[in-house]
Each structure stands twice: as structure tokens, then as C-alpha cells.
Backbone bond lengths (Angstrom), bond angles and torsions (degrees), N, CA, C in turn:
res aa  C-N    CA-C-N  psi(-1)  N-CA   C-N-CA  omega(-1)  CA-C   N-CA-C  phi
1 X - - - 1.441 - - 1.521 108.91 -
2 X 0.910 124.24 162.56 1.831 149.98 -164.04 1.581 90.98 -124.60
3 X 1.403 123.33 139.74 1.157 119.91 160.59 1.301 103.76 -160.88
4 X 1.481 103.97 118.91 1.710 102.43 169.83 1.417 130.63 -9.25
5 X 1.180 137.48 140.94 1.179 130.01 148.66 1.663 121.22 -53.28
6 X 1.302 125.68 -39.03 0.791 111.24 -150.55 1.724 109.89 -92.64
7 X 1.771 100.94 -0.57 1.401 117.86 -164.98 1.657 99.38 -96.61
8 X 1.366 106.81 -17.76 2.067 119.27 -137.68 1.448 98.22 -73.31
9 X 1.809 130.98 -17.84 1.360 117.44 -178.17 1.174 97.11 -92.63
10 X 1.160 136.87 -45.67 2.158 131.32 167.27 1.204 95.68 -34.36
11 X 1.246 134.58 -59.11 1.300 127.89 -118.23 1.682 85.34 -94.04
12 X 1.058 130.00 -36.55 1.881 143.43 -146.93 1.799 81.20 -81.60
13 X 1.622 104.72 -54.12 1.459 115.93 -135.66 2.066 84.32 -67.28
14 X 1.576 124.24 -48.24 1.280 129.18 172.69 1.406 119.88 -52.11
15 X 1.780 123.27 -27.91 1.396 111.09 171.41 1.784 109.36 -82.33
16 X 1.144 107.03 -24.95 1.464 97.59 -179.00 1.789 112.20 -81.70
17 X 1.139 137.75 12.82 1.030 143.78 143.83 1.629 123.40 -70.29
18 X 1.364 119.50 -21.93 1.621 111.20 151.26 1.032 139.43 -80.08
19 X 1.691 135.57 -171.86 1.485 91.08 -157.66 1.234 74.61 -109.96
20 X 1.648 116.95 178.49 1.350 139.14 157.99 1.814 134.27 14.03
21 X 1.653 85.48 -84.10 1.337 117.99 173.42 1.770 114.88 -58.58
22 X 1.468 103.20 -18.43 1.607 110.19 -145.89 1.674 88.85 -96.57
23 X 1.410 115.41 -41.98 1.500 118.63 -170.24 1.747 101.03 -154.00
24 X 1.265 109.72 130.67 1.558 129.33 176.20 1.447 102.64 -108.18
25 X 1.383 91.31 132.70 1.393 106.03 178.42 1.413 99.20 -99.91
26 X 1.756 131.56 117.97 1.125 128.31 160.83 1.306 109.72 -99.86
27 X 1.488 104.56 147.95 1.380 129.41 160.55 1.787 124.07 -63.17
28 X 1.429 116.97 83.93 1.483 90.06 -161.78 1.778 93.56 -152.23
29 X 1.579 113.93 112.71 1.347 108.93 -156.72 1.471 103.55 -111.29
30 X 1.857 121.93 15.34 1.390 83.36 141.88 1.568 118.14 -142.35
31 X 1.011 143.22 -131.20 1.322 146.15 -147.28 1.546 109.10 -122.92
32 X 1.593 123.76 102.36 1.246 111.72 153.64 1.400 139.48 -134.32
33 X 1.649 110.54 139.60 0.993 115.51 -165.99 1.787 130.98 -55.67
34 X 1.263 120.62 150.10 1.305 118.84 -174.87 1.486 121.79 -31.84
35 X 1.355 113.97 -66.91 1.335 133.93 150.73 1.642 110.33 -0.63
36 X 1.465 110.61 -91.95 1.405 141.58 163.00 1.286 119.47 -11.07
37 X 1.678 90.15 -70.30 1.822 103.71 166.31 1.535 127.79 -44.21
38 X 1.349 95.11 -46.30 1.593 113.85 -167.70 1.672 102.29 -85.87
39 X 1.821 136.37 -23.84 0.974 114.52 -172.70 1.611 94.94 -97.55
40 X 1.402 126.57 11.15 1.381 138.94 176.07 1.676 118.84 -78.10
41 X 1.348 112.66 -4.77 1.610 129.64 -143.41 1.475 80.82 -108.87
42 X 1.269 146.96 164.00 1.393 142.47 179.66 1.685 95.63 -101.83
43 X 0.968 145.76 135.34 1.219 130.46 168.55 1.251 106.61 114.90
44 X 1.287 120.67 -65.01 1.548 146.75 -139.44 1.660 93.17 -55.34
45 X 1.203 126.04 -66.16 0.981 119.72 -167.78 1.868 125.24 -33.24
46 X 1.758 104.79 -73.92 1.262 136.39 153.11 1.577 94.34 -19.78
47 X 1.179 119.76 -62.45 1.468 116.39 -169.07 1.540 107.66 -36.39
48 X 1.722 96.43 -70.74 1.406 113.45 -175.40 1.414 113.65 -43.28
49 X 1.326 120.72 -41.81 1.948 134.70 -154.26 1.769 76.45 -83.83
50 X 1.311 144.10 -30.21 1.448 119.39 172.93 1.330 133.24 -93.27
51 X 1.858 117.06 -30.43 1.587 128.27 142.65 1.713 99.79 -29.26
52 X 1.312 121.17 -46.09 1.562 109.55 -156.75 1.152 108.77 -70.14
53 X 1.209 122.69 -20.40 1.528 145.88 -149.62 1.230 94.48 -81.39
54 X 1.182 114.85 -57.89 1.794 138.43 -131.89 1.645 77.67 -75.38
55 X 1.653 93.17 135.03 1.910 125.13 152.90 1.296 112.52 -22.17
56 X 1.363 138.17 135.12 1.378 151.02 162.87 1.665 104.80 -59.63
57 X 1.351 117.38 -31.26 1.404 136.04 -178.51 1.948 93.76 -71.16
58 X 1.379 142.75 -25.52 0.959 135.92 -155.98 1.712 99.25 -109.41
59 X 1.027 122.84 -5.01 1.234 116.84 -167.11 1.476 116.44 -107.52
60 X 1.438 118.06 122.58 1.670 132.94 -169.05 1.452 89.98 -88.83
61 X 1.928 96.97 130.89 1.833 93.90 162.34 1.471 117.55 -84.47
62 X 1.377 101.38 -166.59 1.504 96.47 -162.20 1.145 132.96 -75.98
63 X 1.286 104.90 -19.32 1.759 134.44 160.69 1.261 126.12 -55.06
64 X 1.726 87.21 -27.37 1.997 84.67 -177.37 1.244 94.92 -88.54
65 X 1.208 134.57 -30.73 1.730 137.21 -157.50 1.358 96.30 -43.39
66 X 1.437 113.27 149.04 1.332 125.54 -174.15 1.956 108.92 -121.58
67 X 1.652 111.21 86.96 0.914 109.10 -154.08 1.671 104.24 -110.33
């Protein structure tokens, strides 16, 4: 996340009011893109290259999703 300077001590002082488990604060000073993130995931990629694959006949819209 990016967060203003001018917002970043509110903003720090409200995540450290959850507990632990709920929100991690990482240490991480610079910027990466979606892409990046996702070809960073072990697997993730491969995942995607077989979703892409998959039948037009196999795919639930978003309405049906059962969330």
C-alpha cells in the first residue's frame, strides 16, 4: 500500500489496534506491481496458463458465484 504522508500516523496508529492474526504489518519499502506479485506466488502463474485454458462452457458468472 501507498499512503499519504500526511494520513501515515492515523493510518499506522488504526492498523495496530487489530489484533495480530487479523492484520500484519509488513516491512516492505518498495513498490510492486500486480503482475510481479502474482508471478512471485509459487504456482500462481501455471495456475493462471490453465484457468486460461479452461472451456467457456466451464465458467460460472459472477452472480452465480457462491461467496
Amino acid at each position: 500500500m501507498k499512503i499519504e504522508d500526511s494520513i501515515s500516523d492515523r493510518f499506522l496508529w488504526l492498523l495496530n489496534h487489530f489484533k495480530q492474526n487479523e492484520v500484519e504489518i509488513l516491512d516492505k519499502t518498495t513498490y510492486q506491481n500486480d503482475d510481479d506479485y502474482l508471478r512471485s506466488i509459487k504456482g500462481m502463474e501455471q495456475s493462471i496458463v490453465q484457468a486460461s485454458n479452461e472451456p467457456i462452457e466451464n465458467y460460472v458468472p459472477a452472480d452465480k458465484l457462491d461467496w
